[in-house]
N, C-alpha and C positions, 0 to 999 in steps of 0.2 A: 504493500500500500504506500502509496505517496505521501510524505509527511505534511505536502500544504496543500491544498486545492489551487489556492491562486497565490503565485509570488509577483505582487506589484512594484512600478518602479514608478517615481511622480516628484514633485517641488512638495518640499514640505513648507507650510503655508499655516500662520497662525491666523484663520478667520476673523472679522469685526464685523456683526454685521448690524447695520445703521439702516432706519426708516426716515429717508427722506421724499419730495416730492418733486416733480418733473422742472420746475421753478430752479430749484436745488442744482440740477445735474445741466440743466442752458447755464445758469451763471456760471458753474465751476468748468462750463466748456468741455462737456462727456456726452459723448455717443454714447443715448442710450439702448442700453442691452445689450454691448461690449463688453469686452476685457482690454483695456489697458494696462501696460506695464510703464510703471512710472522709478524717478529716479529719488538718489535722496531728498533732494530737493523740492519734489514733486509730493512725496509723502506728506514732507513736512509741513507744506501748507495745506492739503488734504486735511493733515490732524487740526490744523486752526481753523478751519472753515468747519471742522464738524463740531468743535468745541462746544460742549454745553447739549450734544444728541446723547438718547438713551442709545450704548453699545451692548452686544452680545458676543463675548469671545469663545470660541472652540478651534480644535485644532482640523485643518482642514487641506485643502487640497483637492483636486479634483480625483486621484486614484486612488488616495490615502481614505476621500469618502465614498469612495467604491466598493474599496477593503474591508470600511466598518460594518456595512451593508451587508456584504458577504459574510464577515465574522457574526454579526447578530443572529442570523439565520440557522447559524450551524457551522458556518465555511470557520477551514482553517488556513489562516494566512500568515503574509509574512509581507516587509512593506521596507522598501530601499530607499531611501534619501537621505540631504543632508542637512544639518541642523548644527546650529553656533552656542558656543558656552555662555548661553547667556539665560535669564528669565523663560522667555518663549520656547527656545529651545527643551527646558526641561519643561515646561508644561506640554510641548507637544510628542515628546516621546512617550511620558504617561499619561497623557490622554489617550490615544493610541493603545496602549494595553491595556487602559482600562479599556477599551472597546472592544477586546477580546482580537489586536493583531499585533502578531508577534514582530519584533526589528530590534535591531541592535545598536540604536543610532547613541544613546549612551556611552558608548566605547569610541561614539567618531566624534564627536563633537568637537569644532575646530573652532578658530580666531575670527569673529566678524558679528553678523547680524542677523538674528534667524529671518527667514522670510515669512510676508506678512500681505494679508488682501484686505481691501476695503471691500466690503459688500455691501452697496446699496440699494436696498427694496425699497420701489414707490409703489402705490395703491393700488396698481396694476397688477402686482406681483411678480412684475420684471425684474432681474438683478442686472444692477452695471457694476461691476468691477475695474477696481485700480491696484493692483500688485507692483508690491516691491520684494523682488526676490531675493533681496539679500546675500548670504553663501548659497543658497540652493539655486542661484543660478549658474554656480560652480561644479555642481554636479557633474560627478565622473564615472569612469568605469573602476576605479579605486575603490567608488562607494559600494558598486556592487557586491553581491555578496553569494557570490557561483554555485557555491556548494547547496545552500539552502532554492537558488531558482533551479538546480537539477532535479530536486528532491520534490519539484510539484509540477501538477497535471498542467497547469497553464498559466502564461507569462502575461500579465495586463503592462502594456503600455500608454503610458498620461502623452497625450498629443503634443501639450504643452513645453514638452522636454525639447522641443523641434527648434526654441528661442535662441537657446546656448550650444557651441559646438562645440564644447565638453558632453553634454548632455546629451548633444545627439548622438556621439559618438558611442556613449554610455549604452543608451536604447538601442545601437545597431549592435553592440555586442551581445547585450543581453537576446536581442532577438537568436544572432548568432548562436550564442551558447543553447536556448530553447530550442533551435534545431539537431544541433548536432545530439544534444539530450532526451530526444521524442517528447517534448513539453508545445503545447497547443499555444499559438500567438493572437495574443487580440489588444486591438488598437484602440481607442478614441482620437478622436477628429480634435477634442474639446471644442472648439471657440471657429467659428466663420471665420477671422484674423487669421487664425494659424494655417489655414487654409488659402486664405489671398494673402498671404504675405510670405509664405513659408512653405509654398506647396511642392518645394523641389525637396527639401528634406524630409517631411511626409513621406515621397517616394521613394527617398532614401532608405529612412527606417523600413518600408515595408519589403524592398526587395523586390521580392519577382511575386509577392504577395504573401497574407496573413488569414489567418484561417478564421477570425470574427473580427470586423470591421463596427463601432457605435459612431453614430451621429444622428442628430434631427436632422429634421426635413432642412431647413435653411442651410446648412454646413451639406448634406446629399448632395441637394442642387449647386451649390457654389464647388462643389469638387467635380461636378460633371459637366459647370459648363453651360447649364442647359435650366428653364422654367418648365421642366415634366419632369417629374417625380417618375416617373415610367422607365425614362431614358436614365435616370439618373440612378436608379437601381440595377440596371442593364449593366453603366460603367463599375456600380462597387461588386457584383456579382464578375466582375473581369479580373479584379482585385483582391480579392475573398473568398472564400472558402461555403462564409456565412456572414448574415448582417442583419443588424437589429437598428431601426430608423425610427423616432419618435418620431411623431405627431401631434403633440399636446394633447387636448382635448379630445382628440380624435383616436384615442390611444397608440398602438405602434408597428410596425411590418417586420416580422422576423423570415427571416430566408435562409435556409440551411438545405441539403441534400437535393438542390434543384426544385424545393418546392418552396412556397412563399404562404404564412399565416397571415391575415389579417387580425389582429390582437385591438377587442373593443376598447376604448377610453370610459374612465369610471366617470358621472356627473359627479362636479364636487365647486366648489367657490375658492377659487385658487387667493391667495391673498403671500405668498414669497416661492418662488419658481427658483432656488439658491438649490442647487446638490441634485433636481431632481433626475436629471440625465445619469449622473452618477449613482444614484439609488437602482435607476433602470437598468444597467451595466452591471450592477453587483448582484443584482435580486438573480438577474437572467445567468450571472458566472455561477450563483447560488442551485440554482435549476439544473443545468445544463452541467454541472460535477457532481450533483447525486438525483441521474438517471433521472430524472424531470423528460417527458416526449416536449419539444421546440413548443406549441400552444401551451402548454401547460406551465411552462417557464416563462415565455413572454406574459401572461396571465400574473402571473407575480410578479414580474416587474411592474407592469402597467398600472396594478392596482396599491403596490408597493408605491412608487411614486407619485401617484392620485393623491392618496392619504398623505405622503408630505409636503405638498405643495397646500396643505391645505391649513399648515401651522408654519411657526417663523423656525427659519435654522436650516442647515444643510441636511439634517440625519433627523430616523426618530429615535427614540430609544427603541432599548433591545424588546422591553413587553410590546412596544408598538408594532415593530416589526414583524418578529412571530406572532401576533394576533393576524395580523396578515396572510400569513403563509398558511395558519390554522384554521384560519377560515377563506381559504382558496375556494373549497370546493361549496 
């Protein structure tokens, strides 16, 4: 038996996440529904314009809350990054085990500034994001940690990694290593950006292809090029093995062994849209490593990510979780 289900690799990221409104995000000059990556300079008056907002801090990251997803469930993980000897850094390595996923980044903790995201929810329930990646946009193949991604069924890749060319380098080894090891690869797109700004190391990391491709619909379409959804699955189906595509509200399209499920969207009042792709992503690694048939998996993701968009925060807790999965059927 494999000792993890999923060994992820991602920016470790100490979450803030802030209720502002559309007012807010024109004055401070943000595309909203973005991910920006901002400097120190850029943080720092960030932190003076939010001054005096209610914050919510957790530890976060786009793979890292894939991981917790998967570990509440059941999954056994393991989560690669890197992290600075400072305050955040050690709330984010024990945040993380307390979430029930395994890493070692206590033993790496180097010279600098953990990295850290603004997230900001307006009433819509969109999140814009401003990251400042700190050391974690240092991230190497150093950080790696070989022996424990041999030792699992399948490698998640944070899209995100694509920024820094330590980091992509990092991600093309790791893929590397999951091959020569018979360990299953699967990617996120994360963010539309990383996509139009970054799409030649995208196809770096994947190679000649990756056996599960996540993205929503908007990140689909801007990888293929194209306003059909139709065609646009054609392309990641040239690319992929398998592919799970939200759809918001509409729930999500998983595609595996040449066949394609339509996965219904739950009704609900979305009020913070923060982690839910990433919930969708973990529920479905959660499925699809303990013998879940592709509808039945997407069915938990879909409804998994329903139910957190429908409170503030990137994750639920673990009762939340498994009440989910417990009452699937």
């Amino acid at each position: 038996m494999n000792r993890y289900d999923v060994y992820g690799i991602g920016h470790a990221l100490v979450d803030t996440e802030v209720k502002v409104n559309d007012d807010f995000l024109a004055a401070a000059g943000l595309a909203k529904g973005t991910m920006t990556l901002i400097d120190d300079a850029r943080h720092a008056e960030m932190l003076r314009l939010l001054a005096g907002f209610a914050r919510h801090r957790s530890c976060g990251g786009s793979s890292a809350n894939t991981l917790i997803g998967t570990a509440q469930l059941g999954g056994r993980c393991f989560h690669s990054s890197r992290i600075a000897n400072d305050e955040n850094g050690a709330f984010f390595a024990r945040d993380m085990k307390t979430n029930g996923v395994d890493n070692d980044l206590e033993s790496r903790q180097g010279a600098g500034t953990t990295g850290q995201c603004l997230v900001l929810i307006t009433p819509d329930a969109e999140r814009t994001m401003c990251t400042h990646l700190g050391i974690s946009e240092s991230f190497s193949i150093q950080d790696l940690a070989p022996d424990r991604l041999a030792g699992a069924s399948w490698l998640y890749v944070e899209g995100y990694l694509v920024t820094s060319p330590s980091a992509r380098q990092a991600a093309m080894e790791a893929v590397r290593l999951a091959r020569k090891h018979g360990v299953k690869i699967a990617l996120t797109f994360s963010d539309v950006s990383m996509i139009e700004f970054f799409r030649a190391g995208l196809d770096e990391i994947m190679g000649n292809g990756v056996d599960l491709l996540f993205c929503n619909q908007a990140e689909a379409l801007k990888y293929a090029n194209t306003d059909r959804l139709e065609e646009a699955k054609s392309v990641l189906a040239r690319r992929s093995v398998s592919f799970g595509v939200t759809l918001g509200a509409r729930g999500a399209v998983i595609y595996t062994d040449h066949q394609e499920y339509s996965i219904p969207g739950t009704p609900v009042q979305a009020v913070d849209a923060n982690g839910a792709g990433d919930l969708f992503a973990g529920a479905l690694l959660y499925g699809l490593t303990h013998g879940f048939p592709p509808e039945r998996a997407g069915k938990l993701a879909c409804r998994a990510s329903a139910l957190l968009v429908t409170r503030h925060g990137a994750r639920l807790s673990r009762d939340q979780t498994l009440n989910v999965l417990n009452n699937l059927d």
